[in-house]
C-alpha positions as CSV (number, residue, x, y, z in Angstrom):
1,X,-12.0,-26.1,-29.8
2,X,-8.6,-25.9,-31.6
3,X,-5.7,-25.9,-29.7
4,X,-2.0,-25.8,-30.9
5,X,-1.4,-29.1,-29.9
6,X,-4.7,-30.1,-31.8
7,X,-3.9,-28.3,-34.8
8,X,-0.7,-30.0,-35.5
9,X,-2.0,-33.2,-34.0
10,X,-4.5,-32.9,-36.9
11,X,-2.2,-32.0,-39.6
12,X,0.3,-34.5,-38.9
13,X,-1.9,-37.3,-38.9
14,X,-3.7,-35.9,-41.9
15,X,-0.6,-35.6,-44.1
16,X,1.3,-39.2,-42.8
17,X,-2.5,-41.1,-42.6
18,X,-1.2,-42.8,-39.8
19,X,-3.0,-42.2,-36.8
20,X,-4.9,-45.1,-35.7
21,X,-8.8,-45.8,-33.3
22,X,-8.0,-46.0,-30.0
23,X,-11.9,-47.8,-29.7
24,X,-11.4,-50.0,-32.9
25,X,-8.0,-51.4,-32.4
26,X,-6.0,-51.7,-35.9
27,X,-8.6,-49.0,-37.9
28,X,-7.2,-46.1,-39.4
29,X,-8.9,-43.0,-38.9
30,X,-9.8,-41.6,-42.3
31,X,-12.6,-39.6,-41.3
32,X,-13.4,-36.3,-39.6
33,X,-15.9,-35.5,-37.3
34,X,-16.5,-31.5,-37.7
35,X,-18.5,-31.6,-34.1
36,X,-15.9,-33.0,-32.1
37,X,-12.4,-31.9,-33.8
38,X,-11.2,-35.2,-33.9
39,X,-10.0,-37.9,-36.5
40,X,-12.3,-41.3,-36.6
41,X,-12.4,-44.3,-38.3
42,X,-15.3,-45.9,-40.7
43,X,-16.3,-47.8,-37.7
44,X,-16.7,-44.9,-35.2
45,X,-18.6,-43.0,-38.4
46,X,-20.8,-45.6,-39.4
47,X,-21.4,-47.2,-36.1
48,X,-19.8,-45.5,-33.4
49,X,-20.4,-42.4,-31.2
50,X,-20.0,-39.9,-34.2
51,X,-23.0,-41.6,-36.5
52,X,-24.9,-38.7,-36.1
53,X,-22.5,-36.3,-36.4
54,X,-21.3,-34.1,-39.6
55,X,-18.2,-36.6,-41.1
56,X,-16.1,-35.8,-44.2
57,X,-13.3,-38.1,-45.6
58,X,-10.3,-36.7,-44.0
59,X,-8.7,-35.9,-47.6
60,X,-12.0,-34.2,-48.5
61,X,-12.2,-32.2,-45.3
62,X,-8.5,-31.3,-45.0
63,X,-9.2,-28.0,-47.1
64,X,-11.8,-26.9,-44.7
65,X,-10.0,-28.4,-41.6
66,X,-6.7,-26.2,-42.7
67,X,-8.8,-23.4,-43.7
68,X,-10.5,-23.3,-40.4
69,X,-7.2,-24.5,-38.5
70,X,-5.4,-21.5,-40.0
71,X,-8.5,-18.6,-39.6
72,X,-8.6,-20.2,-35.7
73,X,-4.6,-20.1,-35.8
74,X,-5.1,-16.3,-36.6
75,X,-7.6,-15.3,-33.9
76,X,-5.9,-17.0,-31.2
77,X,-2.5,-15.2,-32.2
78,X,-4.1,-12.0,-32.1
79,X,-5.6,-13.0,-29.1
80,X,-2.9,-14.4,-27.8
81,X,-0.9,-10.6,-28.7
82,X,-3.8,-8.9,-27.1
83,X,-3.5,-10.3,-24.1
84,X,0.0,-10.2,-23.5
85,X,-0.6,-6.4,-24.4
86,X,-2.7,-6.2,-21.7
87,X,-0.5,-8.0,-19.2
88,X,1.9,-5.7,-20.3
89,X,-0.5,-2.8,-19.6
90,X,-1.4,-3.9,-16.7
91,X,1.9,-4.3,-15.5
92,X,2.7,-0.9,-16.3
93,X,-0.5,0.4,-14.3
94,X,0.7,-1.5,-11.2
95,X,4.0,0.1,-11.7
96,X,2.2,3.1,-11.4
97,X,0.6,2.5,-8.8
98,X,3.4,1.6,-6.8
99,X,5.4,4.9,-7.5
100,X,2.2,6.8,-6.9
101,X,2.3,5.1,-3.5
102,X,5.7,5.5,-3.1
103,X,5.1,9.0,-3.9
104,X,1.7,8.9,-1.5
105,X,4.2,7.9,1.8
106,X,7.0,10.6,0.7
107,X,4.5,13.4,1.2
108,X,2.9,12.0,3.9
109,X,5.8,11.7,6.0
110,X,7.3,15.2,4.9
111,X,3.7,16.5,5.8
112,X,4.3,14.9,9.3
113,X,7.7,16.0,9.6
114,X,6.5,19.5,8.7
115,X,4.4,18.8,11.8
116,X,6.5,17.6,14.2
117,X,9.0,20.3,13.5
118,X,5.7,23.2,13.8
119,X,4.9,21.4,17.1
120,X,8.5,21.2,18.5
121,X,8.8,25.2,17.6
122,X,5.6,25.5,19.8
123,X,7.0,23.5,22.8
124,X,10.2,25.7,22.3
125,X,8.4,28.8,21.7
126,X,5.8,27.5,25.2
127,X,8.9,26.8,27.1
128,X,10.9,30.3,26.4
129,X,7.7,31.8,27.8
130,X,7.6,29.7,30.7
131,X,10.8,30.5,31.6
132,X,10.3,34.3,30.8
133,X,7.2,34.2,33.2
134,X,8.9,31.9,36.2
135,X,12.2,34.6,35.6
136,X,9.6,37.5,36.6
137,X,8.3,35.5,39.1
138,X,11.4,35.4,40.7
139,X,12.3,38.7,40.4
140,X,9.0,40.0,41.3
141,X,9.7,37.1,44.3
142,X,13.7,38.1,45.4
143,X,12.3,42.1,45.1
144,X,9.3,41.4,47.7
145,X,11.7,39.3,49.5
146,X,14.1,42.4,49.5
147,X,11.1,44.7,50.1
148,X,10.4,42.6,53.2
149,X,14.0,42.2,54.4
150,X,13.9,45.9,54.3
151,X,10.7,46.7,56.0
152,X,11.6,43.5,58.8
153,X,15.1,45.8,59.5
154,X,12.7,48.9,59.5
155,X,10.4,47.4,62.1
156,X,13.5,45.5,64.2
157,X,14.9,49.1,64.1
158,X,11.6,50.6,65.8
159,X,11.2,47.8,68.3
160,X,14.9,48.5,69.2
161,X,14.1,52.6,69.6
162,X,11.0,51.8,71.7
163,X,13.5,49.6,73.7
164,X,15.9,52.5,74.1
165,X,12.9,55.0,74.7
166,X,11.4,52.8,77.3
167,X,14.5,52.2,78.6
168,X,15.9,55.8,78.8
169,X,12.6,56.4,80.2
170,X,12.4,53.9,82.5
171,X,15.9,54.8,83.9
172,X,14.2,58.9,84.1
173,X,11.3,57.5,86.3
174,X,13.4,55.6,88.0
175,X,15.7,58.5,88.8
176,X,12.5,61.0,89.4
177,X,11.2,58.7,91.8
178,X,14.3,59.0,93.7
């Protein structure tokens, strides 16, 4: 309705009287029209556009016109304060945001490091146990492998003493038969 421009638009025209009708060229505009904000002249009043509108001298009206201005003034500064306390508000709940995020992905990735260290112990831990159980393995392996090695001389040993028996005994037929 009023705007800052407006208001001192108004004012200055008011208190100078020299704003002229841009539709009636060379007319002063000493009227006011209350339903459209604007200064008019007699011509726009009487026969114009704003004939059925509310119009008050513009010396008459400039009490209520300042009155208004200045109540309107009033609201749209405190307005105008509210609003920038709300941007300011708001720009201190998106800062919080941000450092709640910020804070969100710290403990998210010292959860995951917490993790990948657990599951790196586990792959250690898995690994020292494979290598325990293949260790046995071979040792349970190299002592059957010894076991064998003995049992394979055992058993070469016997063939060889059946060799030697069959031969001594061979060569004692032999000679008997002579």
């Amino acid at each position: 309705m009023y705007s800052n421009d407006n208001i001192e638009k108004i004012e200055k025209s008011i208190s100078l009287n020299t704003s002229y009708c841009a539709e009636h060229m060379g007319e002063k505009c000493n009227y006011f029209c209350f339903n459209c904000s604007k200064l008019i002249c007699s011509e726009c009043a009487i026969h114009g556009s704003h004939h059925e509108h509310k119009v008050m001298n513009v010396r008459k009206a400039m009490p209520l016109i300042s009155g208004n201005i200045k109540e309107i003034k009033i609201k749209v500064e405190s307005c105008s304060k509210k609003i920038r306390d709300l941007l300011l508000e708001e720009e201190s709940k998106k800062e919080k945001i941000f450092e709640d995020l910020n804070n969100s992905k710290n403990l998210l990735r010292e959860a995951i490091k917490k993790i990948i260290d657990s599951i790196k112990r586990k792959e250690n831990n898995l690994i020292e146990m494979l290598d325990s159980l293949m260790n046995n393995y071979i040792n349970s392996y190299k002592i059957s492998l010894s076991h064998l090695g003995s049992k394979y001389e055992e058993a070469k040993n016997f063939v060889e003493a059946i060799n030697c028996f069959i031969s001594n005994n061979h060569i004692v037929l032999i000679n008997r038969k002579r």
